[in-house]
C-alpha positions in Angstrom: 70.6 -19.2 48.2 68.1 -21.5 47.6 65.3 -19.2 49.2 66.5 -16.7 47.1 66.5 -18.6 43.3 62.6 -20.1 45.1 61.5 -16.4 45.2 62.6 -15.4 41.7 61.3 -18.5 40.5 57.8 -17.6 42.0 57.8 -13.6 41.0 58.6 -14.8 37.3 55.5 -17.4 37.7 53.0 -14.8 39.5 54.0 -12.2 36.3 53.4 -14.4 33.7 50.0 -15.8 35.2 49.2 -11.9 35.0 49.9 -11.0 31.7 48.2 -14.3 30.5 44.8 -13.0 32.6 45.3 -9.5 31.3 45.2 -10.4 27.5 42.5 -12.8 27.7 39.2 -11.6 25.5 36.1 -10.6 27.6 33.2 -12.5 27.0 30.0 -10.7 26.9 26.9 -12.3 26.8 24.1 -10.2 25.9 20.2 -10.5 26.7 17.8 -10.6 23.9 13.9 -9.6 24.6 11.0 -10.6 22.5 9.1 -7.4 21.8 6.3 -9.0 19.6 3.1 -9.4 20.7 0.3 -11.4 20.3 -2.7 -10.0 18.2 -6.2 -11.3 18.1 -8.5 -11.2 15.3 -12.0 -9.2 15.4 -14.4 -10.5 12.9 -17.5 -7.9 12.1 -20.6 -8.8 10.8 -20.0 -6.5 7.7 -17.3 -6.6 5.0 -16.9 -4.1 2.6 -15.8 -4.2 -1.5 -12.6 -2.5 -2.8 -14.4 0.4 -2.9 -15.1 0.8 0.8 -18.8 0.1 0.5 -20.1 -3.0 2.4 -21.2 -5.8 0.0 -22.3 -8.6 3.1 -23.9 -8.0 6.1 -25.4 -9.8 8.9 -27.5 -8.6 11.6 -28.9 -10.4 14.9 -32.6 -10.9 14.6 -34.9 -13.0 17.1 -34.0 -15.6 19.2 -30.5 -16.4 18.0 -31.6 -16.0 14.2 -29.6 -13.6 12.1 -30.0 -12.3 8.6 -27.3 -12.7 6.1 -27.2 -10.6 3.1 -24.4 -10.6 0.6 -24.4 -8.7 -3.3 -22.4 -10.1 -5.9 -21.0 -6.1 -6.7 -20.9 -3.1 -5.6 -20.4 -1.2 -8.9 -21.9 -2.0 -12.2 -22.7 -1.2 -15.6 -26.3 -0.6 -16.7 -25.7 -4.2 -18.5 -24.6 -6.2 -15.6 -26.8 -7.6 -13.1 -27.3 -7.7 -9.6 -27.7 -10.5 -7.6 -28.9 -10.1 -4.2 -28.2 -13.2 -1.6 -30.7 -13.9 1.5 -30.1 -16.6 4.4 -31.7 -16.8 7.6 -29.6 -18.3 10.2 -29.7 -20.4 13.2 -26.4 -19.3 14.9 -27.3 -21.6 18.2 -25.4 -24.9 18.4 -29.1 -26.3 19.2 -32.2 -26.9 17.3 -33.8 -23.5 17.4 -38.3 -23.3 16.8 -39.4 -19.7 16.4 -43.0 -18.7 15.9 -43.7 -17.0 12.3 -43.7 -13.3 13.5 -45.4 -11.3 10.4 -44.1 -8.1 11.9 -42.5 -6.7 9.1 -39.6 -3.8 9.6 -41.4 -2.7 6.1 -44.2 -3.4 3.5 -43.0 -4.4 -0.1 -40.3 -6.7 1.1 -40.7 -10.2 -1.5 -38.4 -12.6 -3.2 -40.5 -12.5 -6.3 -43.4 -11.1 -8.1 -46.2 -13.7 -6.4 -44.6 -12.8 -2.5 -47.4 -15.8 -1.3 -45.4 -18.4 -3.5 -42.8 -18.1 -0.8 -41.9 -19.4 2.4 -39.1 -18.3 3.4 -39.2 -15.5 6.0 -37.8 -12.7 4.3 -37.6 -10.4 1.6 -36.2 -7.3 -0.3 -36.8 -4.0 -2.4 -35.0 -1.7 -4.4 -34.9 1.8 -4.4 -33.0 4.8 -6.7 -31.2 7.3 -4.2 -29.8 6.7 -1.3 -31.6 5.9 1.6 -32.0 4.7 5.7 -33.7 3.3 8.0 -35.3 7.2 8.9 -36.3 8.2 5.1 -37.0 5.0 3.5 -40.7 5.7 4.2 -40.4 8.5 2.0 -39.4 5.8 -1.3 -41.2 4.0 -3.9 -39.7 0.7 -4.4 -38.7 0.0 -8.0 -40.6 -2.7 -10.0 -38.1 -5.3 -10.4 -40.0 -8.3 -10.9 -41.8 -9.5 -14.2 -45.7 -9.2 -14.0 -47.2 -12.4 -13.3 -50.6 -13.5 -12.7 -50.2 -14.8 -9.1 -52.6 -17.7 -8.0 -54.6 -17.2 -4.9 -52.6 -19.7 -2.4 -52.1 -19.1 0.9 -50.0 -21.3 3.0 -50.5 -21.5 7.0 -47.4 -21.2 8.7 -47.1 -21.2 12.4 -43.2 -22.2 13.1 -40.1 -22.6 11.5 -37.8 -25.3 13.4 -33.9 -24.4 12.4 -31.3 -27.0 12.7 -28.5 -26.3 14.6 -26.1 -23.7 13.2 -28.0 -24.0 9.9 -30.1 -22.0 7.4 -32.6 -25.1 6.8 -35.9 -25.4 8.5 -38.8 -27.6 8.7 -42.0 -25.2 8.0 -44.5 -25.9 10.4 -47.0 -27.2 10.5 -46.8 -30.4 8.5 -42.7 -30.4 8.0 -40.1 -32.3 9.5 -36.4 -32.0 10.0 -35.4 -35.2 8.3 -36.3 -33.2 4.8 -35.8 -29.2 5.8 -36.5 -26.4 3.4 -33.4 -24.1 3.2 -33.9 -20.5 4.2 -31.9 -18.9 1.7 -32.8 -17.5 -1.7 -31.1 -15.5 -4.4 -32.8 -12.4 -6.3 -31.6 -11.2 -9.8 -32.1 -7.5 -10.6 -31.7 -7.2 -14.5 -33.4 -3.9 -15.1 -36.5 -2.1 -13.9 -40.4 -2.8 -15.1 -41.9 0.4 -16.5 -45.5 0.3 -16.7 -45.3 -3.7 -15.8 -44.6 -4.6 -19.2 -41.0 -3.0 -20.1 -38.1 -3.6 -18.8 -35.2 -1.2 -18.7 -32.1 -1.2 -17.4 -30.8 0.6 -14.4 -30.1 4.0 -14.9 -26.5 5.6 -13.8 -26.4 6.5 -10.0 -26.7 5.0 -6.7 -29.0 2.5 -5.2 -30.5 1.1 -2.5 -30.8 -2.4 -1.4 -33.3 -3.3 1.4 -33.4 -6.4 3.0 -35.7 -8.1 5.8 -37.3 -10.6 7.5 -40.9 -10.8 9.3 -39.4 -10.5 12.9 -38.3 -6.7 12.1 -35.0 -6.8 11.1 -33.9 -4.6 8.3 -30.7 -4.0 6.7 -29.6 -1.6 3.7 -26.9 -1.5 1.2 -25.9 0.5 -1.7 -25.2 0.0 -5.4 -23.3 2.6 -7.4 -24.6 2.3 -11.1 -22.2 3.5 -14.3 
């Protein structure tokens, strides 16, 4: 008799304990992947306006110097002007001495009217149409500097020492590093000379910028005029 109450006692226990495993909730964890990836960032040595056309860029020129050029606009009025920016860098984390090279990409290349007033080593032109590096011989450059008389210096120079990743250079010979002469200049385009004496502003199309420095490197841009 007692067996027999034991047993019932258990079968009502082993029910229950299944019916409380039955209804229990399922947990289900789930796995989550990360999908995003890492990007990397490619920096050019050109960079362009809103309009798509470049308006800086850079190009390697000798022994770890490169030539920065930058505009201030790609598009202008006849009544705006253009500025034209010119550095010549040392990119090399050391002091950097590079002969003077007087190899011009280009004749015509100056940062003013009296081109033996300066000492930096490069220069530009401006031309009316568009242009490259295989029909630019076929251009005239357009008088953009005031008629000056220009006094009859010339300055012997035999090196330029650049500071590490700098623009400024003692001009050799006779310079020093302690007081270095920045290689950088600015050029203003206001309007075009016509017969040397008036000037005129730019008439309505496109234009061409060319920059360079006296190792051979050359580098062109373009200037829409409205």
């Amino acid at each position: 008799m007692k067996l027999k109450r034991f047993l019932i006692i258990m079968s009502i226990l082993f029910a229950t304990l299944l019916l409380a495993v039955s209804c229990s909730p399922t947990m289900t964890k789930k796995s989550t992947t990360n999908n995003t990836k890492a990007t990397t960032t490619t920096q050019t040595l050109t960079s362009t306006s809103t309009t798509g056309i470049p308006i800086t860029t850079s190009a390697q020129s000798i022994d770890g110097l490169e030539l920065q050029v930058s505009l201030n606009a790609t598009s202008l009025t006849s009544s705006e002007l253009l500025q034209i920016n010119l550095d010549e860098y040392n990119t090399l984390s050391a002091e950097n001495n590079v002969s003077a090279g007087k190899n011009w990409g280009m004749s015509g290349l100056s940062l003013g009217a009296c081109s033996n007033l300066y000492v930096q080593p490069f220069g530009v032109a401006v031309f009316q149409g568009r242009y490259n590096s295989q029909n630019i011989s076929q251009a005239t450059a357009l008088e953009i500097y005031a008629p000056v008389p220009c006094p009859l210096v010339i300055r012997l120079i035999t090196e330029y020492d650049f500071l590490p990743d700098s623009f400024n250079a003692a001009i050799m010979p006779g310079g020093n590093v302690v007081s270095p002469t920045p290689m950088s200049a600015t050029v203003t385009v206001n309007g075009v000379y016509k017969q040397g004496i008036q000037l005129t502003p730019l008439s309505s199309g496109i234009y061409t910028v060319v920059a360079g420095d006296e190792w051979g490197t050359l580098e062109f841009l373009y200037v829409n005029v409205n």
